[in-house]
C-alpha positions as CSV (number, residue, x, y, z in Angstrom):
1,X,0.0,0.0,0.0
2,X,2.5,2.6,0.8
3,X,4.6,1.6,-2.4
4,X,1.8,2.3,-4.6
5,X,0.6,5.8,-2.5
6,X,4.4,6.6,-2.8
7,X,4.6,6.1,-6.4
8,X,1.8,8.2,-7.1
9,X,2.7,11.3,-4.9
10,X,5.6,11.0,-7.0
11,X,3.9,11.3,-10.2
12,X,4.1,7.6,-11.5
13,X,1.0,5.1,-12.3
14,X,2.1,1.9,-10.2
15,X,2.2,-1.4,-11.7
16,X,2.2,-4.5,-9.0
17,X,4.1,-8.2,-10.2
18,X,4.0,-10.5,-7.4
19,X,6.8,-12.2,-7.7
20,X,6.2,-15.1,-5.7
21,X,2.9,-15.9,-7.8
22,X,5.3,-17.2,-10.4
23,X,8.9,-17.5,-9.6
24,X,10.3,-18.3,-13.4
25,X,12.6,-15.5,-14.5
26,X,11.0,-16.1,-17.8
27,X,7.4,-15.0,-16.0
28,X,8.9,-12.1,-14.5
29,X,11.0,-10.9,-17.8
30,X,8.2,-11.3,-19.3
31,X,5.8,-9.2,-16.5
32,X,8.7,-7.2,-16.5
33,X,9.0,-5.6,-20.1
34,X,5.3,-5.3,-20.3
35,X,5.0,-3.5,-17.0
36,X,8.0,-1.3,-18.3
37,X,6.4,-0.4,-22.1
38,X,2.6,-0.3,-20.6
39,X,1.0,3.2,-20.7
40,X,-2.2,4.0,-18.7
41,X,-4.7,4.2,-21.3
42,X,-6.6,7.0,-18.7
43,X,-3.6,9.0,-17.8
44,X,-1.1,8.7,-21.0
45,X,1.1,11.4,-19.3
46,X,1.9,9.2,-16.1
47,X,5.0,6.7,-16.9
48,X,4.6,3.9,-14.6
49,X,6.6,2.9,-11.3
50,X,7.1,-1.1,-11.4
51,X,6.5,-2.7,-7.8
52,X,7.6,-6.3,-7.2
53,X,6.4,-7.4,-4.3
54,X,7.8,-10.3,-2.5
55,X,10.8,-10.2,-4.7
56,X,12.6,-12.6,-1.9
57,X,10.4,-15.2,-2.8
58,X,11.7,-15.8,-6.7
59,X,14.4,-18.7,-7.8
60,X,17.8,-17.6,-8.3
61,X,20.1,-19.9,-10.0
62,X,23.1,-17.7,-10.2
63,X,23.2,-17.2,-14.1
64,X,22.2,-14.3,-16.3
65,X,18.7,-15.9,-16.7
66,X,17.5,-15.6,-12.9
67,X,14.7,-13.7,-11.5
68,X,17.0,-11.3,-9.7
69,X,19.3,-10.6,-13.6
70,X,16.6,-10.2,-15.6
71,X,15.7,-6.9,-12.8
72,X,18.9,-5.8,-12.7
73,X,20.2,-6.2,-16.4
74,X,16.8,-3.3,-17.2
75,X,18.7,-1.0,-14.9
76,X,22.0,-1.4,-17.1
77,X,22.9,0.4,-20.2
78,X,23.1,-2.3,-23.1
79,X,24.0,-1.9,-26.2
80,X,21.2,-0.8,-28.9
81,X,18.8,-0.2,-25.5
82,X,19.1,2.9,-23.0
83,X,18.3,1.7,-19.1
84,X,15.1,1.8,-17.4
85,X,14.7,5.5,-15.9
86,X,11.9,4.8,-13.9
87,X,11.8,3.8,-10.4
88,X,11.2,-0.1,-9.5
89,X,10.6,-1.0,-5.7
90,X,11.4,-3.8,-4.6
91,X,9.4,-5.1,-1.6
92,X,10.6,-8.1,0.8
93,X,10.1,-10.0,3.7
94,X,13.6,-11.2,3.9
95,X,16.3,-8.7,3.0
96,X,19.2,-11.1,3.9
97,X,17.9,-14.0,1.4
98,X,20.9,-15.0,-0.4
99,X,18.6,-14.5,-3.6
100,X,18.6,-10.8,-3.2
101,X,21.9,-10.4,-2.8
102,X,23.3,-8.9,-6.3
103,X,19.8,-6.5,-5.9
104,X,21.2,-5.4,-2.2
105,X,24.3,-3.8,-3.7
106,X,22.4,-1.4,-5.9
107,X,19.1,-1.2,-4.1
108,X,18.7,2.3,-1.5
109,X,17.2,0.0,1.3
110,X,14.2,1.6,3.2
111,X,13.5,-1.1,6.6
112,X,9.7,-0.6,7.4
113,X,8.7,-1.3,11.3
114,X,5.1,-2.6,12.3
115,X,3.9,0.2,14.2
116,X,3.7,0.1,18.0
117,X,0.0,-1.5,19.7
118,X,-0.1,1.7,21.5
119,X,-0.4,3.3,17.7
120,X,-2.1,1.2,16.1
121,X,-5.2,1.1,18.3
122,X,-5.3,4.7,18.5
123,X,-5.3,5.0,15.0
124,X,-7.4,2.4,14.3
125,X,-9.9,4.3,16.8
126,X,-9.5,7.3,14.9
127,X,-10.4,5.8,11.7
128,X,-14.0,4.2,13.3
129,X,-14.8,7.5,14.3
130,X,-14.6,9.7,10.8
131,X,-16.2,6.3,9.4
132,X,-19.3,6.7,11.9
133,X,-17.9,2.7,13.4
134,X,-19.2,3.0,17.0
135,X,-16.3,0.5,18.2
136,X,-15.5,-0.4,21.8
137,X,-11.9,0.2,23.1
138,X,-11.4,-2.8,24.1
139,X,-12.8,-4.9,21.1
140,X,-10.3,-2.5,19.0
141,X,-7.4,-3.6,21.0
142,X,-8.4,-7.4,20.8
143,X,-8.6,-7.3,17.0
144,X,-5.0,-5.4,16.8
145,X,-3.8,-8.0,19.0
146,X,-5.4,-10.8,16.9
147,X,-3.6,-9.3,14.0
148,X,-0.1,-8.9,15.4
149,X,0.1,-5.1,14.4
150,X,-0.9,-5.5,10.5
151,X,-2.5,-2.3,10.4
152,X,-4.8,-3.4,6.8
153,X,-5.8,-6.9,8.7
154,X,-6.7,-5.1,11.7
155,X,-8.9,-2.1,9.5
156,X,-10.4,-5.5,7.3
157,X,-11.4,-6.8,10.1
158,X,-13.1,-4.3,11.8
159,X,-15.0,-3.0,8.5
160,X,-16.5,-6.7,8.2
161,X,-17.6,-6.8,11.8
162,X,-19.0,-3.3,11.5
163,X,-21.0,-4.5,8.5
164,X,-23.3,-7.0,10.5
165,X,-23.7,-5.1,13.5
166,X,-24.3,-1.3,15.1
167,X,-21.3,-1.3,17.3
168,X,-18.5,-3.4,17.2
169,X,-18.2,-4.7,20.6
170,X,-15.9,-7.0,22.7
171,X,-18.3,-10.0,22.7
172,X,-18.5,-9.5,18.3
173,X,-15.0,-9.8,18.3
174,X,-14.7,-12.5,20.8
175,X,-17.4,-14.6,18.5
176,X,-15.8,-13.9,15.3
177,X,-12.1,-14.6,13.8
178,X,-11.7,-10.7,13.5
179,X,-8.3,-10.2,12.6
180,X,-7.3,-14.1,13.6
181,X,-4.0,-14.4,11.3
C-alpha cells in the first residue's frame, strides 16, 4: 500500500508483479517488459513505477537468466537499449535471502517497522470514528492483537464486523475470527 501511495505522490501510475505468484525468471521478464512499455490508457502522461512485491520469494540460480538478472540487467545500459529510468521498488520480507543479494548492492534499502499497539489502536480508533464505526476500546485492542500489528488486517477486520452489527463490541470480536492471522 505505501509503495503504490508513494509512487503516485511522486507522479508515476504503479504497476504491481508479485513475484512469488510465479517464480520463473521467464514469467517475470516477461511481467517485466510489459510493465515497463505499458502506458495507462486514462492518464497517457503518467510513466509507470514497477513494484515487485515479494521479490525474496523468486528462484535464483546464479546465471544471467535468474529472476533477480533479468531486474537488474533493465537498470543497465546495453548496447542498442538505453536503461530503465523509472523507479522499480522492490518489496521483501527477507532482506538477507541469499537470492537478493546482487539486488542489495544497488538497491537504496528503506526497513519498514510494524507500528507500535499503542499506535495502532489509537489509529485504528480514529479511523472508526470519521467512518461513523461506534467500536468499543477494548474490542479495538483485541482485534490489533489478533492481527499482530498489520495495520490493513486489523482495518479488514473491523469494516467486516462493522457491516453486521451497530457497534463493534468486545463479545463481536470475541465470537468472530476478526483479525485471527
Amino acid at each position: 500500500t505505501l509503495a503504490h501511495i508513494a509512487a503516485k505522490h511522486c507522479g508515476y501510475q504503479p504497476i504491481e508483479i508479485n513475484a512469488s505468484d510465479d517464480r520463473s525468471a521467464s514469467t517475470l521478464k516477461m511481467k517485466l517488459a510489459d510493465a515497463v512499455h505499458t502506458q495507462n490508457v486514462f492518464s497517457k502522461k503518467k510513466p509507470t513505477c514497477l513494484i515487485i512485491d515479494e521479490i525474496d520469494g523468486v528462484h535464483h540460480s546464479g546465471s544471467d537468466r535468474s529472476a533477480i538478472w533479468m531486474v537488474l540487467n533493465s537498470l543497465k545500459n546495453v548496447k542498442g537499449r538505453a536503461p530503465l529510468s523509472r523507479p522499480i521498488i522492490a518489496i521483501c520480507n527477507d532482506l538477507y535471502a541469499p537470492v537478493l543479494r546482487p539486488l542489495r548492492e544497488v538497491a537504496k534499502i528503506i526497513r519498514m517497522k510494524a507500528p507500535t499497539t499503542t499506535h495502532l489502536t489509537a489509529r485504528i480508533r480514529d479511523v472508526c470514528v470519521k467512518e461513523n464505526v461506534n467500536a468499543e476500546p477494548r474490542a479495538i485492542a483485541l482485534v490489533v492483537d489478533r492481527v499482530e500489528n498489520d495495520i490493513r488486517a486489523a482495518l479488514n477486520a473491523i469494516q467486516l464486523i462493522a457491516k453486521t452489527t451497530d457497534s463493534v463490541t468486545l463479545t463481536d470480536v470475541s465470537n468472530s475470527n476478526g483479525g485471527s492471522k
